[in-house]
C-alpha positions in Angstrom: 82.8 100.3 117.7 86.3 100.4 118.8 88.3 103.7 118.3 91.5 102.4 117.8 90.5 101.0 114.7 90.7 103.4 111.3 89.8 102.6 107.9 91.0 103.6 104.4 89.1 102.8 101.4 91.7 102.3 98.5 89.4 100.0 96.1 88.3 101.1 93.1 85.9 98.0 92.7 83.5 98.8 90.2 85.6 100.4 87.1 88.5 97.3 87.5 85.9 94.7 88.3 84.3 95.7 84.8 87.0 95.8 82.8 89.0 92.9 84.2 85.9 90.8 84.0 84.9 91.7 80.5 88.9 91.2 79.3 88.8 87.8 80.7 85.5 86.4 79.4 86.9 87.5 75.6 89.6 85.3 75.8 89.6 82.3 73.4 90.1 80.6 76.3 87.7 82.8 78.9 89.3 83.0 82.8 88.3 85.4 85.6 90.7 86.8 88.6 90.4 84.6 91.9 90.4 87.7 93.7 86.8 87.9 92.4 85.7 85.6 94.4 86.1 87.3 97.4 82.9 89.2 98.1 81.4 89.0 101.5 79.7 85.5 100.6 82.8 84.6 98.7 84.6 85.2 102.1 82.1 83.3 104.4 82.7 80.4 101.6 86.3 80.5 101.9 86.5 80.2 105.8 84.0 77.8 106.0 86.5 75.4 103.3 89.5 76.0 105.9 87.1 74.1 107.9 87.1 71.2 106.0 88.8 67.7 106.3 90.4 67.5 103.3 91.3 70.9 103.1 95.2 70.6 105.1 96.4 74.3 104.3 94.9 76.5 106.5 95.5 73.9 109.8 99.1 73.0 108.8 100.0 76.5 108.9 98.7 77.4 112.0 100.2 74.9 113.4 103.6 75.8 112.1 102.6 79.4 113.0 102.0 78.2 116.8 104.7 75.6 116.9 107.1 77.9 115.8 105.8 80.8 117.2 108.9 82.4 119.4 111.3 81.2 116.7 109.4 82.8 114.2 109.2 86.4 116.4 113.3 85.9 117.1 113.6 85.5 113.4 112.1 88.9 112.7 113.2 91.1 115.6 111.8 94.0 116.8 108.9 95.3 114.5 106.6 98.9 114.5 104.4 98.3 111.5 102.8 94.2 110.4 101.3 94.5 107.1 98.6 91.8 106.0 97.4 90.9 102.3 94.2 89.3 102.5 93.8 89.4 106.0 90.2 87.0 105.9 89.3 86.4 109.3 92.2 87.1 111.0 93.0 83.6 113.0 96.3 82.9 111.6 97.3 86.7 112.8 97.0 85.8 116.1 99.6 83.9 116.6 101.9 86.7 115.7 100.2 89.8 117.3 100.8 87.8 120.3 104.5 87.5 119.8 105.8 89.8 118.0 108.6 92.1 119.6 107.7 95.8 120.0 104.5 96.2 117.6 102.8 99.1 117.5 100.8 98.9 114.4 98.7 96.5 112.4 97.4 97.2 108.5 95.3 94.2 107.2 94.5 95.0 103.3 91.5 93.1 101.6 89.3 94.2 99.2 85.9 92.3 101.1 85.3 95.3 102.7 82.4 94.6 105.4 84.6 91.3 105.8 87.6 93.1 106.5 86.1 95.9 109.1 84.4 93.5 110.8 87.3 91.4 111.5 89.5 94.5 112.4 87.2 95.6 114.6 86.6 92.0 116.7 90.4 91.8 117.0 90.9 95.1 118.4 89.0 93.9 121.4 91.5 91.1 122.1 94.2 93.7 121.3 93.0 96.9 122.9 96.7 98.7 122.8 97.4 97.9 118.6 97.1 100.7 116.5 94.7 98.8 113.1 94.4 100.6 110.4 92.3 98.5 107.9 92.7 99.0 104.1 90.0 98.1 101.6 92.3 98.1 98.5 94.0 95.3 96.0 97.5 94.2 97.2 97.9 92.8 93.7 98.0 96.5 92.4 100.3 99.2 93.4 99.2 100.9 96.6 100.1 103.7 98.8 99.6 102.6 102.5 99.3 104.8 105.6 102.7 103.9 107.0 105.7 105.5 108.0 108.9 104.5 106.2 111.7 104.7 108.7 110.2 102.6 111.4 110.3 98.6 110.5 107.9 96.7 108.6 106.7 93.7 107.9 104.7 92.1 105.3 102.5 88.5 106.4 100.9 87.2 103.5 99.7 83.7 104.7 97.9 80.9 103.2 99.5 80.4 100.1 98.0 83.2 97.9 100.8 83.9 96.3 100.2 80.5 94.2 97.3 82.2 92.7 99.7 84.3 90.7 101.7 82.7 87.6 105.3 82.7 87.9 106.0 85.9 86.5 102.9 87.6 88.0 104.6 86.3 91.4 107.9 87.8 90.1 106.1 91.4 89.7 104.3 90.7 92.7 107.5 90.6 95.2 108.9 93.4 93.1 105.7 95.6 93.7 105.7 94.5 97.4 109.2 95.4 98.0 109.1 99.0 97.1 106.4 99.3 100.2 109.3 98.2 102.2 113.2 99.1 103.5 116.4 97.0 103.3 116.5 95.0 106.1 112.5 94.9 106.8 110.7 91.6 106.5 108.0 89.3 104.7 106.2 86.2 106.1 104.9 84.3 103.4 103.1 81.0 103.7 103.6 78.5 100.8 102.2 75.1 99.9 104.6 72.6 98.6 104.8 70.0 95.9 103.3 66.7 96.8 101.0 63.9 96.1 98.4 64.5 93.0 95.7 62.9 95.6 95.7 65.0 98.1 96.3 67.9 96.1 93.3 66.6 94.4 91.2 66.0 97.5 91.6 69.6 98.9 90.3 71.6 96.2 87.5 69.0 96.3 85.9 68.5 99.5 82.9 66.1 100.3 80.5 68.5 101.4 81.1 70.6 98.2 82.3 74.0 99.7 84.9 74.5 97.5 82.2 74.0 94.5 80.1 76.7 96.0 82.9 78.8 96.4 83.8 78.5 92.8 80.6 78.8 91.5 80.2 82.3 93.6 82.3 84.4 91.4 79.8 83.8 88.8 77.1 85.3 91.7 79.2 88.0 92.7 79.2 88.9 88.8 75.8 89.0 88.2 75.2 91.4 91.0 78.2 93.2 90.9 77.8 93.7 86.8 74.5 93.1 85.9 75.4 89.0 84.4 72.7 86.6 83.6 74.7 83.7 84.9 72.6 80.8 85.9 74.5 78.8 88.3 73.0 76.1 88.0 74.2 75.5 84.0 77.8 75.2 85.4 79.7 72.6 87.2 83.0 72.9 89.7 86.1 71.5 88.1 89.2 71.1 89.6 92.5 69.0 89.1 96.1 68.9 89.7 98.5 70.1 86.3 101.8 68.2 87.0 103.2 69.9 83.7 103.1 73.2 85.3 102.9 72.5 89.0 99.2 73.9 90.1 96.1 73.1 90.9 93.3 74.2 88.0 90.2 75.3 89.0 87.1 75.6 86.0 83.5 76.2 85.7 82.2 74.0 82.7 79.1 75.1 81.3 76.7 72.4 80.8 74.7 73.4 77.5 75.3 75.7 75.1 73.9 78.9 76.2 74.7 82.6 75.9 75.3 84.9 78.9 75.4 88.9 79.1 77.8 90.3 81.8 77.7 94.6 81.6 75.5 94.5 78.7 78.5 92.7 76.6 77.1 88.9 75.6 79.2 85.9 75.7 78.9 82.6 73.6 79.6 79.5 75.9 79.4 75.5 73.8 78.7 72.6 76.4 81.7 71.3 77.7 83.5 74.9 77.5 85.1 75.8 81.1 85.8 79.4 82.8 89.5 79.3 84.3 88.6 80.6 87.5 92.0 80.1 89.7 95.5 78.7 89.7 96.9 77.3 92.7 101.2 76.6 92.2 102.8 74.7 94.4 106.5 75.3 95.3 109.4 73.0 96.3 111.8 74.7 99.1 114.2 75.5 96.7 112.2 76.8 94.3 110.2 79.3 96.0 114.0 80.4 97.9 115.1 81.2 94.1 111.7 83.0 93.4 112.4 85.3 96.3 116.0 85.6 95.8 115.8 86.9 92.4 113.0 89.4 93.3 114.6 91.5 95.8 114.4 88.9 98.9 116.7 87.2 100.6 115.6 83.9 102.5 116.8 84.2 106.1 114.7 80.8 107.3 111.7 78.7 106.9 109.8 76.6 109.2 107.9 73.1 108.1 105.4 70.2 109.0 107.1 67.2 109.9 105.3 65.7 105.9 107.0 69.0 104.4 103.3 69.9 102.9 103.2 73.5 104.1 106.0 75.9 104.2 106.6 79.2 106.3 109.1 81.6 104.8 110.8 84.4 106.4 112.7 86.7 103.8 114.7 90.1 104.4 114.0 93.0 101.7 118.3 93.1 100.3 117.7 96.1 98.5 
């Protein structure tokens, strides 16, 4: 195991899982947090969909990432500390650990643990000088990281993610992320944009049915996780494009009527009734530049596809 590599557990699974879990399932109308999905399974499910065909995200970004690579390092300057939510398997980092002027340090935060060391620890062998220090913790919660304020900092936060928040969650979000960071240091944020309802469609629903494993996961990772009865095979993989608000919908639809206990709490599902499991925005240009701007970021420049269906921002904390 590589020594340059240090770890930090900052995840308080267990007690936030419960509760979060439990709060969501007594809805009228019952959802669970994406971020649920990401167990070690729910990880290998997830990289194994930015594998497939219809599934453009993940390759349209690294190839705006490559592409653009030296404009993209000139963009951000000179750097100490780059800061990762959701790090995964690390590919898209690459292209910027390879570029980037001056780095010193690099802090991927994930809350799949063994996921998350393992990767840190196969990319400090590519990277033998880079200081990693991996955080197991929730970037969608406020977090005290291991870094040192007066050097300059940069938050990557790739693949979209930040769709998976609503509006105003995204809102909080940028306001939570800025107070990790100084005027003048940076965030790299990867956005899909607005665009036709087929494709849209087609990615969240892939021929080999990856994405419908990966859906119906979360209910796995809950029944070991929490003690749930869910039956995986009484629920089927939903997803659609919601032009009214601008996302992709993901759902689990129960087929029968059946009751299921999660934490020793039981839960009444009809047939037909769905679990909101994930939302997915899509942003125009403009309208992600106005998100930003009006949470603390300013938009210095963004790189695009030649089909404008992935976006690459690069924003400036302005105060």
């Amino acid at each position: 195991m590589s020594q340059q590599v240090e770890s930090y557990d900052m995840y308080t699974n267990q007690h936030n899982m419960r509760k979060e879990v439990l709060d969501g399932l007594s809805q009228v109308h019952k959802t669970l947090q994406a971020k649920y999905f990401y167990d070690q399974a729910g990880s290998e499910l997830f990289e194994q969909i930015t594998h497939q065909p219809e599934y453009y995200l993940t390759r349209t970004e690294l190839d705006i990432l490559y592409q653009h690579q030296t404009a993209i390092a000139d963009c951000i300057g000179p750097v100490h500390t780059l800061i990762e939510y959701g790090s995964g398997s690390s590919r898209k980092i690459k292209s910027l650990l390879s570029s980037l002027h001056q780095l010193e340090a690099y802090m991927p935060i994930d809350i799949s643990k063994e996921f998350l060391i393992q990767s840190a620890h196969q990319l400090s062998q590519d990277y033998p000088d880079l200081q990693i220090k991996a955080v197991c913790g929730d970037y969608s919660e406020p977090l005290r990281l291991p870094i040192e304020d007066k050097l300059k900092k940069v938050i990557f936060f790739p693949g979209s993610t930040i769709g998976n928040f609503d509006p105003a969650e995204a809102a909080d979000f940028f306001r939570r992320s800025s107070q990790l960071l100084e005027k003048g240091d940076g965030f790299l944020i990867g956005i899909d944009t607005k665009k036709e309802a087929a494709v849209l469609h087609q990615a969240y629903n892939d021929e080999a049915g990856i994405t419908a494993r990966f859906n119906l996961n979360i209910l796995r990772h809950i029944n070991a996780s929490l003690g749930g009865t869910f039956d995986l095979a009484l629920f089927d993989h939903v997803a659609f494009y919601n032009e009214e608000f601008g996302r992709i919908e993901m759902h689990l639809k129960s087929r029968i009527d059946q009751l299921v206990t999660v934490a020793n709490q039981t839960f009444t599902f009809k047939q037909g009734e769905t679990i909101h499991t994930e939302s997915s925005y899509k942003y125009s240009i403009e309208e992600f530049q106005l998100l930003a701007n009006q949470n603390g970021f300013t938009p210095v420049k963004y790189f695009t596809d030649a089909r404008e269906h992935f976006s690459v921002h690069y924003l400036e904390k302005s105060r």
